[in-house]
ROVOFI-947846 format. One record per residue (C-alpha): residue in one letter; x, y, z. Coordinates in pm, whole numbers, padded with zeros to 5 digits, always signed. Layout:
! residues N
AXYZ
...
! end
This chain:
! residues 657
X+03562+18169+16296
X+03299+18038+16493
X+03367+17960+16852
X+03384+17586+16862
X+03490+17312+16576
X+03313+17008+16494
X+03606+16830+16660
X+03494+17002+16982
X+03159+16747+16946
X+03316+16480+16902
X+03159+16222+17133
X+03340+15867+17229
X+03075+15618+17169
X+03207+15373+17420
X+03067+15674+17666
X+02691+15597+17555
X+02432+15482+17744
X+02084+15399+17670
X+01937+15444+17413
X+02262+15388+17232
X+02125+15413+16877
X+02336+15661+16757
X+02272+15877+16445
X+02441+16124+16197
X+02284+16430+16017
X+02408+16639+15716
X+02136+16910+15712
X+01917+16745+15453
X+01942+16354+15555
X+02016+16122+15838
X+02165+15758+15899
X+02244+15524+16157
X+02473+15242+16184
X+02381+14910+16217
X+02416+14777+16576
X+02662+14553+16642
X+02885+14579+16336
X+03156+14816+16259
X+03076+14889+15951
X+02697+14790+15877
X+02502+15047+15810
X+02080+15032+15895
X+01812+15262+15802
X+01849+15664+15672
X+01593+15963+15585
X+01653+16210+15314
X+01351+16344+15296
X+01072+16338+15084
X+01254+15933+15094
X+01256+15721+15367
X+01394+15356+15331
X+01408+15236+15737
X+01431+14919+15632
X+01749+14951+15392
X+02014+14743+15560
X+02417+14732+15419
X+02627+14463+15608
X+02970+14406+15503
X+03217+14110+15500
X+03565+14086+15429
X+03768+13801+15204
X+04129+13788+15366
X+04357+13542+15110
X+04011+13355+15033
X+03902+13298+15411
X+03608+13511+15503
X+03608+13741+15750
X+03269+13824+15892
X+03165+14205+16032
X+02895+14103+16337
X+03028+14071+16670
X+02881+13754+16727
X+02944+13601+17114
X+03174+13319+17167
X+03478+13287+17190
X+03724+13176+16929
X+03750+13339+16558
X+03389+13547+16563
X+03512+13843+16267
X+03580+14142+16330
X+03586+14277+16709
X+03432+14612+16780
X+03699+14841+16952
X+03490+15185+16952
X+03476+15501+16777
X+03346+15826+16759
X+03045+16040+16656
X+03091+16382+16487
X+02791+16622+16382
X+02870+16511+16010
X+02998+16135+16060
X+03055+15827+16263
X+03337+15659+16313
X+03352+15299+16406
X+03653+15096+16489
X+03716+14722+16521
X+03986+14477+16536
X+04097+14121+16339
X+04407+13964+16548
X+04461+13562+16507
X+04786+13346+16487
X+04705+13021+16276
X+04867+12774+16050
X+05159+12944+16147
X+05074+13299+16006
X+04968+13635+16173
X+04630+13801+16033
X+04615+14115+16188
X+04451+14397+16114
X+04246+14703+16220
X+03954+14836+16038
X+03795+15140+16022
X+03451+15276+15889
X+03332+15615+15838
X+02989+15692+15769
X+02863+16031+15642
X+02514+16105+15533
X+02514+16291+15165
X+02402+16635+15175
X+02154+16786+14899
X+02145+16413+14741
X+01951+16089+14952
X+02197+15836+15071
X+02522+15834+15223
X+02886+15747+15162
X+03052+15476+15389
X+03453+15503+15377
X+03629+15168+15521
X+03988+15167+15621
X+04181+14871+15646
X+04555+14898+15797
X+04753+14561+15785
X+04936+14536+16171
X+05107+14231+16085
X+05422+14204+15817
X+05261+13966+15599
X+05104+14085+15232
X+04727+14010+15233
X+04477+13989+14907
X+04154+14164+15053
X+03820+14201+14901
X+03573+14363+15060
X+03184+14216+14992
X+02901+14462+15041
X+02559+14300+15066
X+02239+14598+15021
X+01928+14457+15104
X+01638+14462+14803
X+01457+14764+14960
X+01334+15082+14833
X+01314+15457+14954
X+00969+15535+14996
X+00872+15856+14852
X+00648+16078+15150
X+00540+16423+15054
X+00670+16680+15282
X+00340+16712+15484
X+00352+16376+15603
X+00653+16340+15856
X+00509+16444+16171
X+00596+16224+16520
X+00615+15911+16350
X+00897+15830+16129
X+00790+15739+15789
X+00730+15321+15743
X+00911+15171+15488
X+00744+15127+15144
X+00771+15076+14740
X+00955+15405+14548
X+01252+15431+14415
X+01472+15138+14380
X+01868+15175+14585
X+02151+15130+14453
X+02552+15079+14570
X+02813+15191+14368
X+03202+15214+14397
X+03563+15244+14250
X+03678+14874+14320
X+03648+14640+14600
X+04008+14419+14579
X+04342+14528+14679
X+04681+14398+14795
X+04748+14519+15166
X+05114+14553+15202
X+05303+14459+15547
X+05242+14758+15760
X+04995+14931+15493
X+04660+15095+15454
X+04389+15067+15203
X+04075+15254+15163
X+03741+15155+15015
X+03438+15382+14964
X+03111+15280+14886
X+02806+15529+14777
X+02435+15419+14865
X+02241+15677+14654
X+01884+15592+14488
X+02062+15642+14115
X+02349+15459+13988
X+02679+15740+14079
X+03052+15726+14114
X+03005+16045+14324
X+03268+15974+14592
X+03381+16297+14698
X+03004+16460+14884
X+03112+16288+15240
X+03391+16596+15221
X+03062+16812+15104
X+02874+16696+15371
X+03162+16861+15660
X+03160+17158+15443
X+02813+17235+15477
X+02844+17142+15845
X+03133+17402+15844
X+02947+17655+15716
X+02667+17574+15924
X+02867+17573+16263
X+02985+17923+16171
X+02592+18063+16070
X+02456+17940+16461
X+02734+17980+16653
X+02960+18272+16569
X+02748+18492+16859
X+02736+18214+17100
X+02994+18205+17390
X+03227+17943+17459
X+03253+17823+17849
X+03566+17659+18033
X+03514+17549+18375
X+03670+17353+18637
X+03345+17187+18742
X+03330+16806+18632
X+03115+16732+18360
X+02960+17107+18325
X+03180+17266+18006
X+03028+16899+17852
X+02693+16946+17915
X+02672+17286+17735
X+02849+17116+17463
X+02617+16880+17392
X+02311+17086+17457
X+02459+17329+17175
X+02523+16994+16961
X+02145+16895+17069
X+02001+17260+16902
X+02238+17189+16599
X+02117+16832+16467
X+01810+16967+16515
X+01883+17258+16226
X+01760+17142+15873
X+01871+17349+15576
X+01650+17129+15277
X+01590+17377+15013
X+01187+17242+14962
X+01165+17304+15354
X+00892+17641+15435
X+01159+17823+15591
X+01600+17784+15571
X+01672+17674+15807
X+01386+17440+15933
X+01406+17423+16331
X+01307+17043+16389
X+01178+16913+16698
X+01375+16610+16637
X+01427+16503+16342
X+01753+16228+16316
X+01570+15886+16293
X+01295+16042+16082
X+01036+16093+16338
X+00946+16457+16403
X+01059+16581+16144
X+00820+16881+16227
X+00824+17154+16429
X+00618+17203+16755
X+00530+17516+16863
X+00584+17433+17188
X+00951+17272+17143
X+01035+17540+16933
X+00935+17812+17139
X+00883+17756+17452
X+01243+17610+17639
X+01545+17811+17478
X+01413+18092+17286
X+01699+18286+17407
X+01976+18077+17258
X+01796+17966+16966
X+01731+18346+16867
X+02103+18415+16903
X+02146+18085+16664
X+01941+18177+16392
X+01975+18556+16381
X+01741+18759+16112
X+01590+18378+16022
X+01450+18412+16393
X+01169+18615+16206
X+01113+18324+15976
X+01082+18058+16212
X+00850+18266+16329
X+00611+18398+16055
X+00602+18020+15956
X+00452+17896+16281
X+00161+18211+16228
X+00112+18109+15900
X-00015+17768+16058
X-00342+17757+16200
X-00204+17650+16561
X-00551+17762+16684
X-00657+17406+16507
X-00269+17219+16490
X-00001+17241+16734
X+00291+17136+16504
X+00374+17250+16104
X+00556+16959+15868
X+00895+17026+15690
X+00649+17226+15378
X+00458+17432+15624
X+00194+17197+15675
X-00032+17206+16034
X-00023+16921+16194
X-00213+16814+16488
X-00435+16889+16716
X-00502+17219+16909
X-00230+17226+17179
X-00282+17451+17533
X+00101+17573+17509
X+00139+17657+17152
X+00022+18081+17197
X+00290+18111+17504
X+00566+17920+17314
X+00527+18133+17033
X+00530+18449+17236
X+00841+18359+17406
X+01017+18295+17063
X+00892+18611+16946
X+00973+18790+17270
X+01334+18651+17272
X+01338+18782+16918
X+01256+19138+16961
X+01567+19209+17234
X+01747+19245+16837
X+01509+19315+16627
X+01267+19565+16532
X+00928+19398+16485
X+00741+19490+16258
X+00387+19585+16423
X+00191+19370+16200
X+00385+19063+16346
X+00294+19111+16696
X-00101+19201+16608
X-00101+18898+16408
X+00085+18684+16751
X-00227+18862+16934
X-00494+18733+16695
X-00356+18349+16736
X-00359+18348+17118
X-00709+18504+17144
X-00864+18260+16891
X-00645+17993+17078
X-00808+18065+17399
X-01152+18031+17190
X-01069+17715+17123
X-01117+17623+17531
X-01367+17658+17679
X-01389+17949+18004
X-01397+17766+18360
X-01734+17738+18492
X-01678+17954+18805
X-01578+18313+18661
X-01465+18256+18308
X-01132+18383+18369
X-00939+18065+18360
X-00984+17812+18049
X-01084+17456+18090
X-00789+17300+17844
X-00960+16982+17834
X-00837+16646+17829
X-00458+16476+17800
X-00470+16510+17475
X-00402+16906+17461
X-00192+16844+17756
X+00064+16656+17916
X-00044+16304+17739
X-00014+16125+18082
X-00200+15803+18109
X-00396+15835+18412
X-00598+16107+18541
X-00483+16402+18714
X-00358+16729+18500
X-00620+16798+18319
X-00907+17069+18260
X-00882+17363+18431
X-00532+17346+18521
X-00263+17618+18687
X-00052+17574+18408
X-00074+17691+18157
X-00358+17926+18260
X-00053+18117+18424
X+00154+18083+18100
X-00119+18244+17954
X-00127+18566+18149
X+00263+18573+18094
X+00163+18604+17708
X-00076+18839+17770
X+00143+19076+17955
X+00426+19020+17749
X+00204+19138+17458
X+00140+19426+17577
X+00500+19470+17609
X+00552+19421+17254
X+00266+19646+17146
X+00409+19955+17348
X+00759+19916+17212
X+00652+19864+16851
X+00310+20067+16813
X+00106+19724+16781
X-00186+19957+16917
X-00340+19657+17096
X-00526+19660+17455
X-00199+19732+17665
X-00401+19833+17943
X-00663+19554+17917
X-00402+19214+17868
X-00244+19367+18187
X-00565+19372+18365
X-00649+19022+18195
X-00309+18877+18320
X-00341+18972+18669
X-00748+18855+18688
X-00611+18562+18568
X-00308+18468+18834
X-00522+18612+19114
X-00812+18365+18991
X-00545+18053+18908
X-00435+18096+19333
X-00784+18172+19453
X-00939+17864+19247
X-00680+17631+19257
X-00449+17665+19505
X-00454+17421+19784
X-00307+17562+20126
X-00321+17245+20306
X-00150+17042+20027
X+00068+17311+19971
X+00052+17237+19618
X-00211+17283+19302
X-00534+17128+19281
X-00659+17036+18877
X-01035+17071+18852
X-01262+16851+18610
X-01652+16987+18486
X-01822+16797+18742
X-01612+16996+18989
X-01416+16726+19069
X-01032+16764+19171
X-00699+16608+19176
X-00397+16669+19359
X-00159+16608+19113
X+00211+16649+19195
X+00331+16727+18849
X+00653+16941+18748
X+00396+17161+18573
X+00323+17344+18905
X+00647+17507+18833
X+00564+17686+18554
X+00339+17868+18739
X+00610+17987+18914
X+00794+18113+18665
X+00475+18276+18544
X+00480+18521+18835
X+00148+18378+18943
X+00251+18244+19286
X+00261+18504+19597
X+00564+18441+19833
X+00350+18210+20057
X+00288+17998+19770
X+00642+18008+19622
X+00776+17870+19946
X+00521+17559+19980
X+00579+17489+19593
X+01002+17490+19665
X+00914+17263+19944
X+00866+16986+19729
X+01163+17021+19556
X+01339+16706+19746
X+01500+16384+19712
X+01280+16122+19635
X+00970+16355+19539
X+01100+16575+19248
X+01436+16547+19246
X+01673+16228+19180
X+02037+16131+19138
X+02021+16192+18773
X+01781+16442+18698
X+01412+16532+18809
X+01074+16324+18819
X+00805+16500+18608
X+00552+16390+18866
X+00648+16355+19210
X+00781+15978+19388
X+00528+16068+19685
X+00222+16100+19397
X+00144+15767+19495
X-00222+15821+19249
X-00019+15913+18944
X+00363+15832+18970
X+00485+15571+18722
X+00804+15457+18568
X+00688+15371+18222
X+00593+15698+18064
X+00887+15912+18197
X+00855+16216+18008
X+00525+16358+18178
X+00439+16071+18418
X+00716+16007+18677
X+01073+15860+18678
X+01229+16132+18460
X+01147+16419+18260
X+01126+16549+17928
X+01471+16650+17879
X+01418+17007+17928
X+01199+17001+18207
X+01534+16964+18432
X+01709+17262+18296
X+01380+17496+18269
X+01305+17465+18650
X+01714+17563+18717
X+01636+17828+18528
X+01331+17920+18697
X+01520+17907+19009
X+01800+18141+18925
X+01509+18380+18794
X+01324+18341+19106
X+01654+18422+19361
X+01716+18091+19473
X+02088+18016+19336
X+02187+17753+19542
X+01870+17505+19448
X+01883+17629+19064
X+02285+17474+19094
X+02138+17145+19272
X+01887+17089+19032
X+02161+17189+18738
X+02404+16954+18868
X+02211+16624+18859
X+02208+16685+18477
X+02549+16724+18365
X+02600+16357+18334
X+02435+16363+18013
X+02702+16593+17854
X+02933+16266+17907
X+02685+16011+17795
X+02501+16128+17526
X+02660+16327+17193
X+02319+16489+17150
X+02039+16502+17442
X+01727+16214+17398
X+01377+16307+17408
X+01383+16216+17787
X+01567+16054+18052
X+01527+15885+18365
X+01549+16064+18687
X+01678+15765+18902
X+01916+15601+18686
X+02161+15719+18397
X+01957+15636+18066
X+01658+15659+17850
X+01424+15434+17740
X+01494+15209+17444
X+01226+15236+17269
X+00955+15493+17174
X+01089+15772+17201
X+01274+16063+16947
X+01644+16013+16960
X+01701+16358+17011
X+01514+16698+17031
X+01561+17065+17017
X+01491+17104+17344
X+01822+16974+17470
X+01890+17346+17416
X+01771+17417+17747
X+02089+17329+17916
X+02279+17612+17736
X+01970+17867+17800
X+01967+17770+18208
X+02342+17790+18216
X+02378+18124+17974
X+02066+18331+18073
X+02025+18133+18481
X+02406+18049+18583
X+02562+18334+18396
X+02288+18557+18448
X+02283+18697+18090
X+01946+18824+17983
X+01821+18999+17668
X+01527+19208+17704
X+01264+19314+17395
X+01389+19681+17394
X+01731+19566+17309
X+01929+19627+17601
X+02104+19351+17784
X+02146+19307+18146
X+02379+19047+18334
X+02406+18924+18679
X+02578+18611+18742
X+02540+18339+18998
X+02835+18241+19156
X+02839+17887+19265
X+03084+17694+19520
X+03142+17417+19316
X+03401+17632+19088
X+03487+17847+18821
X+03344+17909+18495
X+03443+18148+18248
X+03142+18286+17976
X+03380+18397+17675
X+03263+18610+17330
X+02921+18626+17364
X+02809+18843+17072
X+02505+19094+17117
X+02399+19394+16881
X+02755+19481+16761
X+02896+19410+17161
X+03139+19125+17251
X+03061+18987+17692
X+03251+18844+17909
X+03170+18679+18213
X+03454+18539+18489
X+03262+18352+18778
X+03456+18222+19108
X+03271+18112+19405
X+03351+18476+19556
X+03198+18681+19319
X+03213+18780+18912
X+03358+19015+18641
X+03170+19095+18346
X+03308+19270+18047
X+03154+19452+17723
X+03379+19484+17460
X+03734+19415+17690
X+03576+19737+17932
X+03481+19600+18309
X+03183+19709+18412
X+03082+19752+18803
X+02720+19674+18888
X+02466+19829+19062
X+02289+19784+19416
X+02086+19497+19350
X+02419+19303+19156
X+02276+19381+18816
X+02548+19527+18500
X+02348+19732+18231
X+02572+19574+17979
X+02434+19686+17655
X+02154+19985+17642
X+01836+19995+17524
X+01793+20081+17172
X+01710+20449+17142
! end
């Protein structure tokens, strides 16, 4: 059984906040409801067909008088009232009331609409429930209306960012088993309607679709732990950054690899995966999640030319352009990978080859050739000013990690690359990215351009670097400096460029410009924190984030920093990187870390806010258990206590021999 039902994401949509366009997965096609209604439905993706622009409103016929389904404002007789619901990984649920006392009779009734995406067939099935509140008999017909659209037929190499536009294809269709019944005093009648793009009286693949969701909640999460905590809001947030990883996880048969890890995915737009995404913010967890397929995920991403792409489509496809974080990402998946697997050597010469003939692709700096000159926004950050760009910190500093951690790799699997030679590159390089860049008055990074000329730019970048193991203790200490109200950090999260960057600060472009973050920005530097022995700033920054476990089912793209929301528009409705939380709180908080020679090493955090409770975390054959109070921790490996060492660290599970 895996550790957590689909019940246990259920998410009360009166809870949402911005953007509250909420969609539903079923592994191999989305939907969303139409805003407003309870039971409309709007656009849906079952890819290779995308029909955005199919609409299907409904209206209901109540002993002849109709009954209309769109909220409208004013007061008096305006349909059917929206009451709430709730959103499940395979449905949503919407709920709405009809109460009114005229010519002497009671009309009352509540109505209920469930809305499941069809798995392994494009469409989705929309179950209404009427219940009659009153004790009066009612004739009821229920009148669908589908718009005169089409499902647009787009190969597999062409959903990258940008969802698919609507277009000509294959024609849609609505089909059911009857639309009139008699609702008895006190009774219930259900309706279900099929949207398909061929005429069906298929009515039973909504209970399909939960099966498959079933089975796929027990494949990913059967070796993650569960958490309980007294903490307000935290047991949430790693719920929905678990739920964040899962509607991310595509299982389409014509997809390159089963299951597909999307960067996004649910309202069609990428649909792809990003090297960066993939890799580069919860390798750890995702690894656990996807087991032997790990090794997939991987080999598909080499199999792209990411030296010319930075993303591959749902068929394999490269998509893009070159992007300065791809090599790291990938290393980091692969790394996170090899703590329970054996790599096979060829794997990890083949990782080597794609970072070198990345770096080729940049050109060296024009001071020692030891850092690379990464160019302009667009194999960057994608901020709209000037500032982070060229020879930059990060991810020159990322890149030494990857070198290092190559050599890492090689010596445990008999890669016979350069061991001794990426070491000595990796350390050339972080001595170069401090003496170059490093600004002692500033306290912070400077970026430098061709012409030599340089920016101070306060971005949340910087802080890779730390984690990098670039920055000397001196520097460390300036860098955490900055980490402050009103700079970095805010109420609700953290600014991705620092409130006192008065030259490139805005609030418009959130994710990499100011005013919020790219949603796992937040969780990565907690993380970074933990790893760099700062526990009590890793929990502040953590804290200011667990608001979005009781706002959002599944984490957004981004979110502001000052406020609780996201933008409205523009963005992806959700992305795999909302894993992050779950990574900061598993490998940061609870101190759980897998290492590539197999053996697994824990040292929790404890923090004064309260008590959490790590439960049935499965590694190599081992079950752990981690109790944390604010006075200390117990950790456990298969129901034994183990006592840790000097420095606070357990040896929970041994290297592999």
């Amino acid at each position: 059984m895996p550790p957590y039902s689909l019940d246990d994401f259920t998410f009360d949509l009166r809870r949402a906040v911005p953007p509250a366009e909420i969609w539903v997965g079923s592994g191999t096609g989305t939907v969303t409801q139409l805003a407003g209604s309870v039971c409309g439905v709007a656009g849906w993706f079952s890819p290779p067909l995308a029909a955005p622009d199919s609409r299907l409103t409904i209206s209901l016929e109540v002993d002849g008088r109709d009954v209309v389904d769109a909220a409208r404002p004013g007061a008096g007789n305006r349909g059917i009232l929206p009451t709430g619901g709730t959103w499940r990984p395979d449905r949503l649920i919407r709920r709405g009331t009809y109460h009114h006392y005229a010519d002497s009779r009671m009309t009352s009734f509540a109505v209920e609409s469930i809305l499941t995406p069809r798995h392994g067939s494009p469409g989705y099935v929309l179950t209404l429930v009427v219940r009659n509140r009153s004790n009066s008999t009612h004739e009821l017909t229920i009148h669908p209306e589908l718009t005169e659209t089409q499902a647009h037929n787009v190969p597999l190499s062409g959903w990258g960012w940008v969802p698919p536009a609507a277009g000509s294809g294959e024609p849609i269709t609505l089909s059911h088993a009857g639309l009139s019944a008699t609702l008895e005093p006190q009774g219930e009648v259900t309706f279900t309607l099929t949207v398909n793009v061929a005429p069906t009286s298929d009515v039973t693949d909504a209970e399909h679709t939960t099966r498959e969701w079933e089975s796929r909640l027990a494949q990913a999460l059967h070796r993650l732990p569960t958490l309980t905590s007294d903490i307000p809001g935290l047991e949430q947030y790693y719920r929905r950054s678990l739920a964040s990883g899962l509607v991310c996880w595509w299982d389409h048969p014509d997809f390159v690899t089963q299951p597909f890890i999307a960067t996004s995915g649910l309202d069609g737009g990428a649909l792809c995966a990003y090297a960066w995404d993939t890799g580069g913010y919860a390798p750890n967890v995702l690894s656990l999640m996807l087991g032997d397929s790990v090794l997939d995920i991987i080999e598909s991403l080499l199999d792209a030319d990411l030296t010319d792409r930075y993303a591959i489509a749902p068929d394999g496809t490269g998509l893009g352009v070159a992007y300065a974080y791809s090599g790291w990402s990938l290393v980091a998946l692969t790394r996170a990978a090899a703590a329970e697997h054996r790599l096979d050597p060829t794997v990890v010469a083949r990782l080597y080859d794609v970072l070198i003939a990345l770096d080729k692709q940049f050109q060296p700096d024009d001071q020692t050739g030891v850092l690379r000159d990464y160019g302009d926004q667009s194999n960057l950050l994608e901020m709209r000013g000037s500032g982070w760009e060229h020879v930059v910190a990060s991810p020159n500093a990322e890149r030494a990690w990857a070198l290092e951690t190559l050599a890492e790799l090689s010596d445990l699997t008999g890669a016979a690359l350069p061991a001794d030679d990426l070491r000595a590159s990796a350390q050339q390089i972080r001595e170069e990215v401090i003496r170059q860049l490093w600004d002692d008055e500033a306290g912070w990074f400077r970026t430098r351009y061709p012409d030599g000329h340089t920016e101070l730019t306060y971005s949340i970048q910087a802080y890779d670097v730390l984690r990098s193991g670039a920055c000397p203790p001196e520097v460390a200490a300036a860098l955490l400096k900055h980490l402050r109200p009103d700079a970095f950090l805010g109420e609700y999260g953290v600014s991705s460029v620092s409130g006192e960057d008065e030259l490139h600060y805005e609030t418009a472009d959130i994710d990499w410009s100011g005013a919020g973050a790219y949603t796992g920005e937040g969780p990565q530097l907690a993380l970074t924190l933990w790893e760099r022995g700062e526990p009590d700033l890793a929990w502040d920054v953590l804290r200011r984030h667990l608001w979005l476990g009781d706002h959002y089912p599944y984490f957004p793209q981004d979110h502001y920093s000052d406020k609780p929301g996201a933008p409205a528009t523009g963005r992806r409705i959700n992305v795999i990187a909302g894993l992050t939380g779950a990574e900061a709180v598993l490998t940061g908080l609870a101190g759980i870390r897998p290492h590539p020679d197999g053996s697994l090493t824990v040292h929790p955090q404890p923090v004064a806010a309260g008590n959490i409770s790590v439960h049935g975390l499965g590694y190599r054959g081992h079950t752990i258990d981690v109790a944390i109070t604010p006075e200390g921790f117990q950790v456990s490996v298969d129901g034994r206590r183990l006592s840790p060492g000097q420095d606070g660290t357990i040896l929970a599970v041994s290297p592999r021999s």
